[in-house]
N, C-alpha and C positions, 0 to 999 in steps of 0.2 A: 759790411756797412752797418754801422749800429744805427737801430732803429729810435726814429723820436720817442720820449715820453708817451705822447698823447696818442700814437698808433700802440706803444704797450698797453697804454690806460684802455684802449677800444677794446682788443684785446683778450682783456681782463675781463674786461663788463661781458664782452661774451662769452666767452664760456662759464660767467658765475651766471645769467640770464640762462642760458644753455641746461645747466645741470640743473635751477631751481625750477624750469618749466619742466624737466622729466621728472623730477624728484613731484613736484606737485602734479601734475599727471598719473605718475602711481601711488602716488596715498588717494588721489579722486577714485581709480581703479579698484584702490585697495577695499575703499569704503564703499561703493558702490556692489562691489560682492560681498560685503560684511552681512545683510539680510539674509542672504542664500547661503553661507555658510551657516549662520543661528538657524537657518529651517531644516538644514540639512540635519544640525543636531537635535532638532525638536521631533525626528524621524519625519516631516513633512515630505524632503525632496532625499530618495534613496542614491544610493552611491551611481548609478544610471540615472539622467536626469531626463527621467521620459515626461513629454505632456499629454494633454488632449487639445484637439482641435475639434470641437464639435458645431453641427449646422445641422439646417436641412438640405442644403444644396439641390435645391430644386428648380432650374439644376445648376448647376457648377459651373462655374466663370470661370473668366484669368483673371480675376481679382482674391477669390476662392485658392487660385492655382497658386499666384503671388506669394499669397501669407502659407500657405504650404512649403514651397519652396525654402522661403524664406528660414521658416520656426525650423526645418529639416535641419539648417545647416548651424543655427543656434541652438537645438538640442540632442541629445543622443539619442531619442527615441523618439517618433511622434504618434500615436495613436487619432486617426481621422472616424468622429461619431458622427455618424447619421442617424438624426434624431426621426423616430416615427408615430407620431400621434396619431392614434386611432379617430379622435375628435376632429383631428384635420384633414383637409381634403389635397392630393398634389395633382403635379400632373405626372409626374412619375414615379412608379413603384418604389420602395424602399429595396427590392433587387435594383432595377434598372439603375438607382442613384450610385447603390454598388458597385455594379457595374463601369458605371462611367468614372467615379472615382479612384475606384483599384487601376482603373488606366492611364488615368492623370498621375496616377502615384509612381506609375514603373520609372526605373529609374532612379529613383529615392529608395534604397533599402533598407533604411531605419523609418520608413513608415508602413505602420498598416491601416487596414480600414476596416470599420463593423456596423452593425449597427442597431440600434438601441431604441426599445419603445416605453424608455420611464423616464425618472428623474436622472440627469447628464451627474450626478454627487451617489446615487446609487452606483451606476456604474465606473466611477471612479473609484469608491471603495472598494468593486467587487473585482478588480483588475488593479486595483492600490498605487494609484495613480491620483495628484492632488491639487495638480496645475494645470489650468486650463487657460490655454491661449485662444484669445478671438481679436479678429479682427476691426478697425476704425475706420471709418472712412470721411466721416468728418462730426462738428459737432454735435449732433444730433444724435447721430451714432453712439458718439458716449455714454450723454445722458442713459440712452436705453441700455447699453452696455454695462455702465457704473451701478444700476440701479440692480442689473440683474447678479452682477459678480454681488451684491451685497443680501439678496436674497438668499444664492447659492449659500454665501459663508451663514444664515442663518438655520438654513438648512443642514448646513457639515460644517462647522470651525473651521477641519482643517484645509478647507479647499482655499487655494490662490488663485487669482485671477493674474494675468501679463497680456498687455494690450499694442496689439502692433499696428501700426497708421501703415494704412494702405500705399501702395506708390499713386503719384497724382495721378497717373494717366487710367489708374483703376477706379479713384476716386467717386463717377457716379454711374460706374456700370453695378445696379440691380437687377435681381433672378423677376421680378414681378417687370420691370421695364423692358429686359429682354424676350420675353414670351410674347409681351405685346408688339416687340417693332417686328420677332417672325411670324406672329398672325398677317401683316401687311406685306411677307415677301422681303422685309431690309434685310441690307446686308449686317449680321451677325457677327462675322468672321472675327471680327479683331476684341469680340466680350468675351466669347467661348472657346474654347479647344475645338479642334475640328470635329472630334468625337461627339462632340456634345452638340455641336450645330447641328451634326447631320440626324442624331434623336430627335432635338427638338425638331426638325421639320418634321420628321418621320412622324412621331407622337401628331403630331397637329392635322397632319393630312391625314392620318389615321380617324381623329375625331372628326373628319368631315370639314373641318377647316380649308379653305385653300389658300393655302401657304407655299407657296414655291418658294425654293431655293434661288436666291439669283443668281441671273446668268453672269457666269466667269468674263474678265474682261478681255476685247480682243488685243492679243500680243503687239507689244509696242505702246499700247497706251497709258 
């Protein structure tokens, strides 16, 4: 049966629609890693495209976990810093934050964890490493974010900053909001890794706090 005109004309229009949305899709593509190839040549980003991920994760969330996960599977390397100022005060040791992070990380075998008590551009040089991912959570966050990735680059040229927006439902879980709903006993469970719940209560009833854990809910409800 020969086909009408106007079903050939349709047709038509689709597959030239068809080929000019791939065709424009990978020049968007193309150009979009056009930066990272020039950093690549400017020696910024080495043939392994490892970053940092530095904090103080004090302590560590699944928002924390999130952009981990996450940067794991978009780079080849990731290096997790735990930053330790002597000036500042935590509630957990820069072992213990160690500790709970090397644990969140099992699993991911292209990340490691350290941790660092200088400038996050010193030990980027001294591990030559020059991109640092941190995470967003919303506008606010930038600003402080923005302001600091531009500090860094005054500090070292060659450091990059890459900014990744939290998933929503991470969006307003904080390390300072969480310590306070487990000084009252709330349920924690769905900010933190289980590991890190069961610190934080430990930690806090250790200071004398009393912090209970809550109670498990009875089966079926």
């Amino acid at each position: 049966m020969r086909k009408s005109s106007a079903h050939v004309s349709r047709n038509v229009f689709r597959r030239t629609a068809l080929i000019s949305f791939h065709f424009s899709r990978r020049q968007v593509l193309c150009q979009s890693f056009l930066p990272l190839r020039a950093a690549a040549r400017a020696g910024i980003l080495p043939d392994m495209f490892k970053v940092l991920l530095p904090g103080t994760f004090d302590p560590p969330t699944n928002g924390h976990l999130n952009i981990l996960r996450r940067a794991s599977r978009l780079f080849d390397a990731v290096e997790v810093v735990i930053a330790v100022n002597p000036g500042k005060s935590y509630l957990f040791s820069a072992e213990e934050r160690l500790a709970m992070m090397t644990t969140m990380a099992e699993g991911l075998p292209n990340v490691s964890v350290s941790t660092w008590n200088g400038l996050i551009v010193d030990f980027a040089d001294r591990i030559g490493v020059h991109v640092i991912v941190r995470g967003v959570r919303a506008l606010a966050d930038f600003d402080y974010e923005f302001e600091l990735s531009l500090m860094n680059r005054s500090l070292n040229p060659r450091i990059e900053t890459i900014f990744l927006p939290t998933d929503q439902k991470y969006s307003v879980i904080r390390s300072s909001a969480i310590k306070d709903i487990a000084v009252f006993g709330g349920d924690i469970s769905g900010m933190v890794p289980p590991n890190v719940a069961k610190a934080l209560y430990g930690k806090l009833r250790g200071k004398g706090v009393k912090a209970a854990e809550p109670a498990e809910s009875p089966p079926g409800s």
